[in-house]
C-alpha positions in Angstrom: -337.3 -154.0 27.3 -333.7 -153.8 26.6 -332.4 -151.3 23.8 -329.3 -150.8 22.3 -327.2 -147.8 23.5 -327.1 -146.4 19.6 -326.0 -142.9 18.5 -329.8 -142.1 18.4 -330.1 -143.3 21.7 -327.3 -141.1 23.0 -328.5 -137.9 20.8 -331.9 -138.3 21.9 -331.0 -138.3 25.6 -328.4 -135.5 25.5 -331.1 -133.7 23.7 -333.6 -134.3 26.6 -330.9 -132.8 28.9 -330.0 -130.2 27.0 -333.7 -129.1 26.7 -333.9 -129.2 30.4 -331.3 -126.9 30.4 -332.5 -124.3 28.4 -336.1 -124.3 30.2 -334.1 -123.7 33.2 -332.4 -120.6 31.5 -335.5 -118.7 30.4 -336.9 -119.4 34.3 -334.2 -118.0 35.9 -334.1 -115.4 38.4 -331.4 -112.6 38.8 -329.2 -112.8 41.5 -327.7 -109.8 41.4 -326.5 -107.9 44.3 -328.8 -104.9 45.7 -326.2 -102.3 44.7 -325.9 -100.9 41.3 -322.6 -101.9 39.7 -320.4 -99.7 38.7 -319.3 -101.1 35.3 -316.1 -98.8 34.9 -314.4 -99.0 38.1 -316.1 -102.7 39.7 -314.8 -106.4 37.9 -317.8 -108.6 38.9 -316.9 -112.7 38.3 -318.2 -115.8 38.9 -317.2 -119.2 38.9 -320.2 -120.9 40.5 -319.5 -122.1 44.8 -319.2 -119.4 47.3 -315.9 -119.5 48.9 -315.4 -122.0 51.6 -313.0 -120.8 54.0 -310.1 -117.9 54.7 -307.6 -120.6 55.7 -305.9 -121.1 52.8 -304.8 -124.7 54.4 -308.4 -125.8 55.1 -309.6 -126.4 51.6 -309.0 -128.3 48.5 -310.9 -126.3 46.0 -309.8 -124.4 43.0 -312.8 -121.9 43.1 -312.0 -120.9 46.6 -308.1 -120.6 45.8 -308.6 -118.8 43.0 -310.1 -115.9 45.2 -307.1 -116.2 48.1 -304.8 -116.3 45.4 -305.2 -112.7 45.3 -305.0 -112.0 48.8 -302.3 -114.5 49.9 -298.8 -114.5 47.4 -297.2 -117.6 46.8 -293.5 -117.9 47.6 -293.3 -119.3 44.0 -295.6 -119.0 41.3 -296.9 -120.7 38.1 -297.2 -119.1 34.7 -300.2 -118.9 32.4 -298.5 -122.1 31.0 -297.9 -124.0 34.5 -294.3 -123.4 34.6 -292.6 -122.0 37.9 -291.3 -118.6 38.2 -290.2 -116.4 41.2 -292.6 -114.8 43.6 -292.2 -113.7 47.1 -288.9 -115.5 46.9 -286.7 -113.9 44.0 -283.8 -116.8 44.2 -283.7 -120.1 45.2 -280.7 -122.7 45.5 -280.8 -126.6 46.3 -278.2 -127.0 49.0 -278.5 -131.0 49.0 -281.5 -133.7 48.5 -283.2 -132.4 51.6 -282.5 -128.6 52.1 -283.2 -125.4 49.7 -282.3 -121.8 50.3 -284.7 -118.8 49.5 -284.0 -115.1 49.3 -287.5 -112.8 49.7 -288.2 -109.8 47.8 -287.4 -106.8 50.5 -290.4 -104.0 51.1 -292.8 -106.7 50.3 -295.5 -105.8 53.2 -298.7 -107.3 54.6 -302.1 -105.4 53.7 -301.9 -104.3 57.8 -298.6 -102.5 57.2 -296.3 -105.0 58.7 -293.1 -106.4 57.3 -293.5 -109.5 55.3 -290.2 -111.8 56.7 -288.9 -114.9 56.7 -290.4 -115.8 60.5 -293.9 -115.6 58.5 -292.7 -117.8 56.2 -291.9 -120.3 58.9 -294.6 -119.8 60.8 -297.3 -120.4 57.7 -295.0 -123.7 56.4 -294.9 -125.4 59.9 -298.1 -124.7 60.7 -299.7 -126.8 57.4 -296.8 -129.4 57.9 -297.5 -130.4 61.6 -300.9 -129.9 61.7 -302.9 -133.1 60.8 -306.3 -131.7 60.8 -306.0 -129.5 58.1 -307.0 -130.6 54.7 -303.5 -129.5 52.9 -301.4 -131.3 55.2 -300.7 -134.2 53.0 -299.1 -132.0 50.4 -296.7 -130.1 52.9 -295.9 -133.1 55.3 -292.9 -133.3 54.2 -291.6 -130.5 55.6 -289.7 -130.8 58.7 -288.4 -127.4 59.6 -288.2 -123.9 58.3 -285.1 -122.7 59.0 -284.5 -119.0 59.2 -280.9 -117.2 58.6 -282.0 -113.8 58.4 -285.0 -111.6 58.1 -285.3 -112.4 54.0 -283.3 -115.7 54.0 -285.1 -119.0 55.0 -283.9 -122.6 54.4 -286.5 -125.7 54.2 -285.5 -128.7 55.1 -287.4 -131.5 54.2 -287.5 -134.9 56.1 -286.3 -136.8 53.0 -285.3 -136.1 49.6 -288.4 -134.6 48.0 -288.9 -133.7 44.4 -291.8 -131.5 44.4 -290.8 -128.9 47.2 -290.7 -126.3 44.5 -294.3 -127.5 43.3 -295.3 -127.4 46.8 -295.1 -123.5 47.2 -296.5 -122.8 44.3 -299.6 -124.1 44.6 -302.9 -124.3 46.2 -302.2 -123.4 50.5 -298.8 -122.0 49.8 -299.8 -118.6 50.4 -298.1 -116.6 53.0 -299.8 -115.7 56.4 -299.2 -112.7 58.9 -297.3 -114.5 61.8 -297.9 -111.7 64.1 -301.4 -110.4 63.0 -302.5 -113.8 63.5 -301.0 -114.5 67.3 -302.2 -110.7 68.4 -305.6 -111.0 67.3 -306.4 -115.1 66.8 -307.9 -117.4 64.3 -311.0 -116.5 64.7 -310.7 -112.9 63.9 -308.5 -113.9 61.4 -310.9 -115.6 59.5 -313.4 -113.0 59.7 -310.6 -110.2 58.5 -308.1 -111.6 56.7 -305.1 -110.3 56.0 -302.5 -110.9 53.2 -299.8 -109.3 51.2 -301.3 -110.1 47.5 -302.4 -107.6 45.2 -306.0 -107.5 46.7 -307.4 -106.4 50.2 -310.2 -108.0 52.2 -313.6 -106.1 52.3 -316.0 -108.2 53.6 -317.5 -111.4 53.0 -321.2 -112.5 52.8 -321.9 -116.0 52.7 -323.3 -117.8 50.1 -323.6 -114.4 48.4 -320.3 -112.8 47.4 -316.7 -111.5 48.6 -315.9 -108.2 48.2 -312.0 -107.3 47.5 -310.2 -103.9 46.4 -307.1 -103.3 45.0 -303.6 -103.3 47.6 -302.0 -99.8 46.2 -298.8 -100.7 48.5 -298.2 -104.3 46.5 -294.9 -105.3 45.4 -295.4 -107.0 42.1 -297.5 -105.8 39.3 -300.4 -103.7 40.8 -304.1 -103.9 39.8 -304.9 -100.0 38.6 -307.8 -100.7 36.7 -310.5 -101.5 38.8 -311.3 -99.9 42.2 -313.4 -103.0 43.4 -313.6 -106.8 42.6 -316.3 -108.8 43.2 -316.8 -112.9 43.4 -320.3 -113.5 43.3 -321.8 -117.1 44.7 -324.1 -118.2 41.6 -323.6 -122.0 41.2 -326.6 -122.0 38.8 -325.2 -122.1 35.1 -328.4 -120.3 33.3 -328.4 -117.7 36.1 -324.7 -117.3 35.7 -325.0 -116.5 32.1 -327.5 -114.4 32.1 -325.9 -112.3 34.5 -323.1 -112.5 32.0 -325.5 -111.6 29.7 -327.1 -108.7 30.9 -323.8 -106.9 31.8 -324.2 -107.6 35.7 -321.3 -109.6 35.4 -317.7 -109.3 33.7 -316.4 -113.4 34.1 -318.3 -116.5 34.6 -317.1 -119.7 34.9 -318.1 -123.1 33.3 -320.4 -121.7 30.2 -322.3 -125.0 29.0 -321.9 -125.5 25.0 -325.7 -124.9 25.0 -325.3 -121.5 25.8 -321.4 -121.0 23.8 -323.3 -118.8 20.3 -326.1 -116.6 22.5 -322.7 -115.1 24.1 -320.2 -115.4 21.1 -323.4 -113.6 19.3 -324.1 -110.6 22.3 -323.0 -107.4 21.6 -321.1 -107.2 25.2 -319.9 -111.1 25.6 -317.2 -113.3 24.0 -316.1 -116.9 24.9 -312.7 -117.4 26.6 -311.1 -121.1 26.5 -308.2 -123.0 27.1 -307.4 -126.2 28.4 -307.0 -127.4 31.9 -304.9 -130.0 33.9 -308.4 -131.4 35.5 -310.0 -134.5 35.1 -313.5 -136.1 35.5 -313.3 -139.7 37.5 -315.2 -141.9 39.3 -314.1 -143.2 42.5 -315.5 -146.3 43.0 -315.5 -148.7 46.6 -312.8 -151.7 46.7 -313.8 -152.5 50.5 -316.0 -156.3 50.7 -319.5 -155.6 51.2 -320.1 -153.4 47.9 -320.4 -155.1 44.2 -317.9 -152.6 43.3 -315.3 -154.3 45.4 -315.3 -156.8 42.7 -312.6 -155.7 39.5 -314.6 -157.0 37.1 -318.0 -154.6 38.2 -315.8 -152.4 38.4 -314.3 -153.3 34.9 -317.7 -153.2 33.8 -318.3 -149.7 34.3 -315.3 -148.9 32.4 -316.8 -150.5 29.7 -319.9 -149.4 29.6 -318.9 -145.6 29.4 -318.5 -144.1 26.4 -316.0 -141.1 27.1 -315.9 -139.9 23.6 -319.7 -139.7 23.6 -319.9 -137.7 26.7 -317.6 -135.3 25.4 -318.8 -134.9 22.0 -322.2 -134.5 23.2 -322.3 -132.5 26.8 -319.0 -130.4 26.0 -319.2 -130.2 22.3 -315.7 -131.4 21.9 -314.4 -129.4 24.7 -312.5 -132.1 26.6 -310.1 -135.6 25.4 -310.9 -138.7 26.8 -308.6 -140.5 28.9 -307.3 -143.7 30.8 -305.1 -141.8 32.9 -305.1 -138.8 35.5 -301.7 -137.7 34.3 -302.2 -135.5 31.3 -299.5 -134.8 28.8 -296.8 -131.9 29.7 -297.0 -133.7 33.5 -294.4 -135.2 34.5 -294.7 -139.0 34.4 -297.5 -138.7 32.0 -297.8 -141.7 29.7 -299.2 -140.6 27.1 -300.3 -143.3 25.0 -303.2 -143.3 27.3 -304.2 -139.6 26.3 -307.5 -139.8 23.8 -307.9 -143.7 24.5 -311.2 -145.0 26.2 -313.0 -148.5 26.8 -316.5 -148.7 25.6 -317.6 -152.0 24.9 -321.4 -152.4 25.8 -321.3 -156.5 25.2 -318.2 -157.3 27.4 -319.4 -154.8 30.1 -322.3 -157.2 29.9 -320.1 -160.0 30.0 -318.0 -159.0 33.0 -320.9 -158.5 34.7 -322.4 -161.8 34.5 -319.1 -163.1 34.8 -319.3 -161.1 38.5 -323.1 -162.8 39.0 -324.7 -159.9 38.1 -326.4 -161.4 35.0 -329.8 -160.0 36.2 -328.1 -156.8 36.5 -327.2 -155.1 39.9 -328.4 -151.6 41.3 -325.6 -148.7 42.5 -325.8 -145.6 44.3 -323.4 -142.5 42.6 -322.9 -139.1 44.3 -321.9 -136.5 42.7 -321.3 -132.4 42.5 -324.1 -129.9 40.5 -323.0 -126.6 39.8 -319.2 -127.0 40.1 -318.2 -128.1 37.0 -319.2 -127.9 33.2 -322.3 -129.6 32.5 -321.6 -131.6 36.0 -325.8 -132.7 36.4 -326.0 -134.0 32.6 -322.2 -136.0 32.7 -323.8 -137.5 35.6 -327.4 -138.1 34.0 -325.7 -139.2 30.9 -323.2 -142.0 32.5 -326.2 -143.2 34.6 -328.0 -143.8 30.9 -324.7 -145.4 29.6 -324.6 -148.0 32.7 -328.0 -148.2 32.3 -327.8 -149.9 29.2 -324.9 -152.3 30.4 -327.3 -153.8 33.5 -326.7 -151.2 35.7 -329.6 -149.0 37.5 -328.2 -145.9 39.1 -329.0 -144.3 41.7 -327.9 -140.6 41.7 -327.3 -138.2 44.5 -326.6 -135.0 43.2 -326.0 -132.0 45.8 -324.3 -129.1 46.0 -320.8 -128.4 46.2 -320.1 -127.6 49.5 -322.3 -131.0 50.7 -321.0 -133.1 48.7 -317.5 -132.3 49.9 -318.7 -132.7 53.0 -320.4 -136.6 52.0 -316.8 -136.9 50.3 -314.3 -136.1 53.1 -316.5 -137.7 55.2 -316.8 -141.1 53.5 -320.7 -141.1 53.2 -321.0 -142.1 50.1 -321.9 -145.1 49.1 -320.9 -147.1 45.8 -319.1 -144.3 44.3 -318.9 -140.6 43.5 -318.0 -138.7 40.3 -316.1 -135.9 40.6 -313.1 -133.8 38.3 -309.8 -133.2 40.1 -307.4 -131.0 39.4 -303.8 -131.3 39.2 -301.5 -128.2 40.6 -298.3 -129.7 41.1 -298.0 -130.4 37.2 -296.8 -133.8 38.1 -297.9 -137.5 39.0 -296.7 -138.0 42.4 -300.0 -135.7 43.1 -301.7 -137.3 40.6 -301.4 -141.0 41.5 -301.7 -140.2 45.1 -304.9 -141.6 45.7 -303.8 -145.0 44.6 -301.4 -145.1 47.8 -303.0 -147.7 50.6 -302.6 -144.2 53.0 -304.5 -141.9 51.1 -307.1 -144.6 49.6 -307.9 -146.1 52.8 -309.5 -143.0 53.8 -311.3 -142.6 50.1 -312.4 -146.0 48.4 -310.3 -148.6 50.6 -308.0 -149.3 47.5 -304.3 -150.6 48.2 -301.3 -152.6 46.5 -298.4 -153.0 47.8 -296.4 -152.8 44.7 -298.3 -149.6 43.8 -297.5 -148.4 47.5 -293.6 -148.8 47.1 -293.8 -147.6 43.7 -295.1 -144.0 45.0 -293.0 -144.3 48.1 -289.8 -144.3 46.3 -290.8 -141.8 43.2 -291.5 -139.6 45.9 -288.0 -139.0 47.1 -286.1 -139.8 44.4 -284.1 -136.9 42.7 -284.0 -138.8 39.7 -286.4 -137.5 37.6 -285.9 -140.7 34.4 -286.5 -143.2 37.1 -289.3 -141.1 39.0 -290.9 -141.5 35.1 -291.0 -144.7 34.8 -292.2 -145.8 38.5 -295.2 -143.2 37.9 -295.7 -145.1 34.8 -295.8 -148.3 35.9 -298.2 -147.5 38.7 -300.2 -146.2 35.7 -300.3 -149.7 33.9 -300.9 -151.3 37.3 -303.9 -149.2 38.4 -305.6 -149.6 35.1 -305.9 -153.4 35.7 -307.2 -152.5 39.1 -309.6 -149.6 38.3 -310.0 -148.6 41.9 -310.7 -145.1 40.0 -312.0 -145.0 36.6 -310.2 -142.3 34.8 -312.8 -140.8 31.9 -312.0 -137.6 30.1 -309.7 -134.4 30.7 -312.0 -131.1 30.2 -311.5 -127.9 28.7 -312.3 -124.1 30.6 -315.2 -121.8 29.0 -315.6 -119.2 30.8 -317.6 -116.5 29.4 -315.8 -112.6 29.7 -317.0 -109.2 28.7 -315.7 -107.3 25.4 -314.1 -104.9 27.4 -311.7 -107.2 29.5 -308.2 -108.7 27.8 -308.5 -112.5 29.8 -306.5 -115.7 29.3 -306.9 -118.7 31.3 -304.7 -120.6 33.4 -303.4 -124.3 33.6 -304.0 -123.9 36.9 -307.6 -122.4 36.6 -306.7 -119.6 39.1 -308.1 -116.3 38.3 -305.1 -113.7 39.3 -306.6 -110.4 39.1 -303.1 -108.6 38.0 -303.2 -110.1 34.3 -306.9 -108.9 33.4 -306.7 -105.8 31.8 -309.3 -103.6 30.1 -309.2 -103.4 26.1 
């Protein structure tokens, strides 16, 4: 029997979820690590995965760079606000369109005791840009040498004019590694003892359980002095993560779901911390013949059988702004008449289906994250309802982080994933990315050519009013294509203890320096 996809409809399944939820919460077990925690002197956090990997330019997630971040300094670094400042390097200068010169910070030293120099520097760069293999490589390709004048002066010279060097190193994999360290002892040990020059120190690491850090008393920039010990505990469970939070086992935790916003805004030891982020739920859908969703108007379809607005006034309580764009406002390129605008029409999704020959309705497989993000199982649940209603039965695969990053990189999905993505160059020429024929042939199969030259010249152009309006364009394009359906920006909630002074991030990093004690 077919039903209309009404506000009591939507209530009455959100409610269902969020009851789910909350049985889950009072069945949950503690986690909590064998040894007592010492509240004064230990900062426990956690923001759901464990960490994936001590190369810092073999991953592409925001949990795990939020922990290297303190082990690793950037050359450059963002603000609280997104906006660049000096690091490692305390001067830069653009020579021409393809070279710029840096000037380190002397007596900044690796956590081993060795001298952190401009040979590390190149050593860390060229390895990410000429390695293929490793998952950050598409963001530092275009680096083609590291040139070195001196032991605190480096040039990079870039194979073409390129825009975003500067967002480059200061971002995700831009963190400096020991060059020596690294070719005494090799990779392997590296990765089991890791060594940095950031303002924390590798203590150990148990997998799927936590990492262990403590404070670097030698650091250069500002030093952590209040804590002796910080802890990032694995707990991609929401309930169990809260009640960690809850019962003082905890100091942070990551992606608090509205359901549980009042009990910690209402405990005597918890308050809510939230901000907004530069990260974005979407749906990747396949282009490639063989798969209804290679068909626009399926594909169309879905688009209009979402209701953004729904899902975030329901699941996130308002925590989030729909979207038909990746590129969020303060970005550069962003166009933002496409901020806080979604389709939902339930009748022409119906339409465009039948128009496709899929009057009957058709049935899709979607893959998709759980504990990652906010509310990540119920987005999913919900949107599978929504389709639902518009002829479309869905399938869902819902995993774990760490497998379905494995499904996703290695293209074992089937019709489509859901997943948010994050955006750390501040800047569309990451943004749009995937709609290039290079990068989408290895995601959904996706590729126009005018969208393809487009990105190609935006990328080395040093003019930033005509880098705008290409990004633009390839916005209007794309949205007629929806190889990607773009659904809602979300805010951060993390819960923090009473006793810590904590702001969030554009960037979602957690850098241990700025959290202070009350």
């Amino acid at each position: 029997m077919r039903f209309k996809f009404s506000t009591f409809t939507i209530c009455a399944l959100v409610s269902i979820l969020l009851l789910a939820g909350c049985t889950t919460t009072t069945t949950s077990k503690s986690t909590a690590p064998e040894a007592s925690k010492e509240e004064d002197k230990t900062l426990t956090i956690s923001l759901g995965p464990d960490l994936m990997t001590w190369d810092i330019h073999n991953h592409t997630t925001t949990t795990t760079e939020a922990i290297h971040v303190n082990v690793f300094d950037y050359l450059l670094m963002r603000d609280k606000a997104g906006e660049i400042q000096p690091h490692l390097a305390k001067e830069w200068n653009r020579i021409d369109d393809t070279t710029v010169e840096f000037k380190l910070n002397e007596g900044v030293k690796f956590h081993n005791g060795e001298d952190l120099t401009a040979d590390d520097v190149k050593f860390t760069l060229e390895r990410v840009a000429k390695d293929d293999t490793l998952r950050n490589h598409g963001d530092y390709d275009t680096i083609k040498e590291v040139k070195v004048l001196d032991d605190l002066t480096f040039q990079i010279i870039t194979t073409e004019p390129d825009p975003m060097i500067l967002s480059r190193i200061s971002r995700q994999a831009s963190g400096i590694l020991p060059k020596d360290y690294i070719e005494e002892n090799g990779w392997e040990h590296f990765e089991n003892s890791p060594v940095g020059s950031g303002p924390l120190k590798f203590v150990e690491w148990k997998r799927d359980n936590q990492v262990v850090l403590e404070p670097n008393p030698d650091y250069f920039g500002k030093k952590v002095t209040n804590v002796d010990k910080v802890i990032f505990r694995a707990i991609p469970e929401d309930s169990t993560r809260v009640a960690e939070l809850l019962s003082g086992n905890i100091d942070i935790v990551a992606n608090v779901p509205p359901s549980d916003w009042e009990r910690v805004k209402s405990s005597d030891n918890s308050q809510i911390v939230n901000g907004p982020s530069n990260r974005n739920y979407m749906m990747f859908l396949r282009t490639q013949e063989g798969w209804a969703t290679s068909d626009v108007k399926v594909r169309e379809a879905m688009d209009y059988a979402i209701n953004d607005q729904a899902i975030v006034d329901s699941l996130l309580n308002g925590g989030g702004t729909p979207s038909l764009s990746r590129v969020n406002p303060g970005d550069l390129g962003a166009q933002e008449d496409l901020y806080g605008k979604y389709n939902y029409d339930v009748t022409k999704a119906k339409q465009l289906l039948a128009e496709a020959g899929y009057a009957d309705g058709l049935t899709i497989e979607l893959s998709g994250p759980t504990g990652r993000y906010i509310q990540d199982r119920e987005v999913m649940q919900l949107i599978a309802g929504m389709l639902q209603e518009a002829g479309i039965k869905t399938e869902m695969n819902l995993m774990k982080w760490e497998a379905f990053v494995e499904l996703r990189e290695q293209q074992k999905f089937k019709d489509g994933y859901l997943i948010a993505l994050g955006s750390s160059f501040f800047d569309a020429g990451q943004s749009l990315d995937y709609y290039g024929t290079d990068r989408a042939s290895s995601i959904n199969g996706y590729s126009n050519p005018e969208v393809d030259q487009l990105l190609s010249d935006a990328a080395t152009s040093m003019d930033e009013s005509a880098r705008i309006k290409m990004y633009q364009r390839v916005q209007d394009i794309v949205n007629e294509d929806k190889p990607i359906l773009p659904l809602f920006q979300i805010d951060q909630y993390f819960g923090v203890s009473k006793s810590l002074e904590y702001e969030t991030r554009m960037d979602e990093l957690i850098y241990i320096p700025d959290i202070t004690n009350k």
